[in-house]
C-alpha positions in Angstrom: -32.8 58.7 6.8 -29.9 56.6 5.8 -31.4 53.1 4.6 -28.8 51.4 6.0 -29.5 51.9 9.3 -31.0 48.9 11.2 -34.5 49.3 11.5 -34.0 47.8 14.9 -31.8 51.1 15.4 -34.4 53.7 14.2 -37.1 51.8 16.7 -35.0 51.8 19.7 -34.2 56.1 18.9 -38.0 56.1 18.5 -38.6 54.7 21.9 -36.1 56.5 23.3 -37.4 60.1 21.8 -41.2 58.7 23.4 -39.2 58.3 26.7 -37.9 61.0 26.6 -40.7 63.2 25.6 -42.5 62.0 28.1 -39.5 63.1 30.9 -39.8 66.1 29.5 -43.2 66.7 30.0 -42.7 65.9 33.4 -39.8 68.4 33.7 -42.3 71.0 32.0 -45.2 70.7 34.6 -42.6 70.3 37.4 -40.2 73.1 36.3 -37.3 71.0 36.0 -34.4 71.9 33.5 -35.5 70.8 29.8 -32.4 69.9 28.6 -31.6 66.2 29.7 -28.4 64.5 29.0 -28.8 61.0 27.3 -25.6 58.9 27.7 -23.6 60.0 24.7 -23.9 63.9 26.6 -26.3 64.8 24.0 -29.6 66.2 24.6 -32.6 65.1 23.6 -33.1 67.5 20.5 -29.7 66.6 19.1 -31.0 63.0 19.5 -34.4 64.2 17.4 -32.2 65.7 14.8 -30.2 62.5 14.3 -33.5 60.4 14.1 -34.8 62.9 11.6 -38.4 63.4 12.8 -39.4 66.8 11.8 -43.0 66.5 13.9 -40.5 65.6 16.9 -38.3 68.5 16.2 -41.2 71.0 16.0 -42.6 70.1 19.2 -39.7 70.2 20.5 -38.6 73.3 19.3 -41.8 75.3 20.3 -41.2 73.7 23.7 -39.9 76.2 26.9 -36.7 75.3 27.6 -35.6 73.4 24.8 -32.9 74.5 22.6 -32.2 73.2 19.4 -28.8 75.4 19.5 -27.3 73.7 21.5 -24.5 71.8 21.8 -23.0 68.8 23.4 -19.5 68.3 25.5 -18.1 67.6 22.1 -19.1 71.0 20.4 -21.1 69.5 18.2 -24.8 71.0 17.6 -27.7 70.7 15.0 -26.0 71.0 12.2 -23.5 68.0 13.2 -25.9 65.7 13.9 -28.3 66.4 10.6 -25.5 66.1 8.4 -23.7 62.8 10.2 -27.6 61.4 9.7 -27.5 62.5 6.1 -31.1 63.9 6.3 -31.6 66.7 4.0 -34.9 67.5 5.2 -33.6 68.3 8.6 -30.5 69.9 7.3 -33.2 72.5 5.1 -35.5 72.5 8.6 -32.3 73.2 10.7 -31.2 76.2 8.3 -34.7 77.7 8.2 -34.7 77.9 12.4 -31.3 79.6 12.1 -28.9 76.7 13.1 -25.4 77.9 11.8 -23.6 75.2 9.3 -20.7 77.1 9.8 -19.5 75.9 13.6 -16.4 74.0 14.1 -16.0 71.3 17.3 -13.6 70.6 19.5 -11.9 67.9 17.1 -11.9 70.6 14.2 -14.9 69.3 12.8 -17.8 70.6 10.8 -20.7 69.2 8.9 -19.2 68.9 5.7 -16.4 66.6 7.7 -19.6 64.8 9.4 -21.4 64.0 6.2 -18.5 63.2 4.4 -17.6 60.6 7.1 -20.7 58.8 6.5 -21.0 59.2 2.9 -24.1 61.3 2.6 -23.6 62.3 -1.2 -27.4 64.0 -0.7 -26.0 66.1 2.1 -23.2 67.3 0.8 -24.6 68.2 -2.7 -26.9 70.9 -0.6 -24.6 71.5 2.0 -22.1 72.7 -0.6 -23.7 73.4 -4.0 -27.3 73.6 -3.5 -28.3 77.7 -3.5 -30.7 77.4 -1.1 -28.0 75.5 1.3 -25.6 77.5 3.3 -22.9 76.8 0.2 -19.6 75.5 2.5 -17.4 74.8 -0.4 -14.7 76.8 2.2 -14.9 73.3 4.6 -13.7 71.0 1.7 -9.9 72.5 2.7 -10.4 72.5 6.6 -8.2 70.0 8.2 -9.8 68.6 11.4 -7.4 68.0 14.5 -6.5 64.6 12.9 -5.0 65.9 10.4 -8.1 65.1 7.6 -10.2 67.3 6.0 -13.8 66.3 4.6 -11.8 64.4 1.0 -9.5 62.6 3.7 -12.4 61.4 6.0 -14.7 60.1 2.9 -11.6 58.1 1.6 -10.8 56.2 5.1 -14.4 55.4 5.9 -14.7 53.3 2.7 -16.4 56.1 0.1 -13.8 56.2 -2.2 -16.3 57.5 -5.2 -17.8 60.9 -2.9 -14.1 61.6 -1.9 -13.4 61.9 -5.6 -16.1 63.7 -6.2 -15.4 65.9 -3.1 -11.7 66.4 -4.6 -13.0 67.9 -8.4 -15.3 70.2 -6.3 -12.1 71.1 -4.0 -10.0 71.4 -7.0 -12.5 73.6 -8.8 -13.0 75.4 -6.1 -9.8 76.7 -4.4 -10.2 79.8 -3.0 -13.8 79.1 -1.9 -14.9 81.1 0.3 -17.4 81.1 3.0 -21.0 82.1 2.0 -22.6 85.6 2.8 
């Protein structure tokens, strides 16, 4: 979990993830859908992943109905939301359940570009160089619809030193290639 995130922040997700839980419970022994919308048209297991509780994730995971592959009106899934956290843990839980690292959102987006936004240096190291990681050197040179790839979006969110870094790995790197 990111330790600059309020811990206000982290309780009031906590809460939320309770409440929610607790809807979906209600869905389960009523047979309503599972997949509820929270306001930001994420459902509630996107919302686990961001907050990072793997206990969360597995219940919800082995629960009918919910699906962790799923994505919000955005296109953005699992892999976004572990990587824009920064949470490696998820990231290695998410890739063991079979989430693909590989998607691309609406906006042109992928996780690299998420992590990188938020200057997870932890994240990217195993999103891109770690061999147990799904190895996405390929997404340093993907240009999202603004224009920026993942060394672009680093630099104008203030993390000059990872965008460095990102640019000797991209420079290193320049016919990389997606991982089989």
């Amino acid at each position: 979990m990111d330790p600059t995130v309020c811990p206000l922040l982290l309780l009031r997700l906590r809460l939320r993830l309770l409440l929610h839980l607790v809807l979906l419970l209600l869905c389960s022994v009523c047979a309503a859908p599972a997949s509820l919308s929270l306001s930001c048209s994420s459902s509630l297991p996107l919302q686990a992943i961001y907050g990072g509780d793997l206990e969360v994730l597995e219940l919800l995971s082995s629960t009918k109905g919910v699906d962790i592959h799923s994505l919000n009106n955005f296109g953005c899934g699992a892999a976004f939301w572990a990587a824009a956290a920064g949470n490696v843990d998820t990231c290695r839980w998410l890739l063991a359940k079979g989430i693909d690292f590989t998607l691309v959102n609406g906006a042109g987006h992928a996780a690299v570009h998420k992590a990188a936004w938020r200057g997870h240096r932890e994240a990217l190291e195993w999103m891109l160089l770690d061999p147990q990681g799904p190895r996405l050197l390929y997404q340093l040179r993907m240009q999202a619809a603004d224009g920026r790839d993942p060394v672009q979006k680093a630099s104008v969110n203030g993390h000059a030193a990872i965008a460095s870094w990102l640019e000797t790995l991209r420079q290193d790197q320049p016919d990389a290639l997606p991982h089989c």
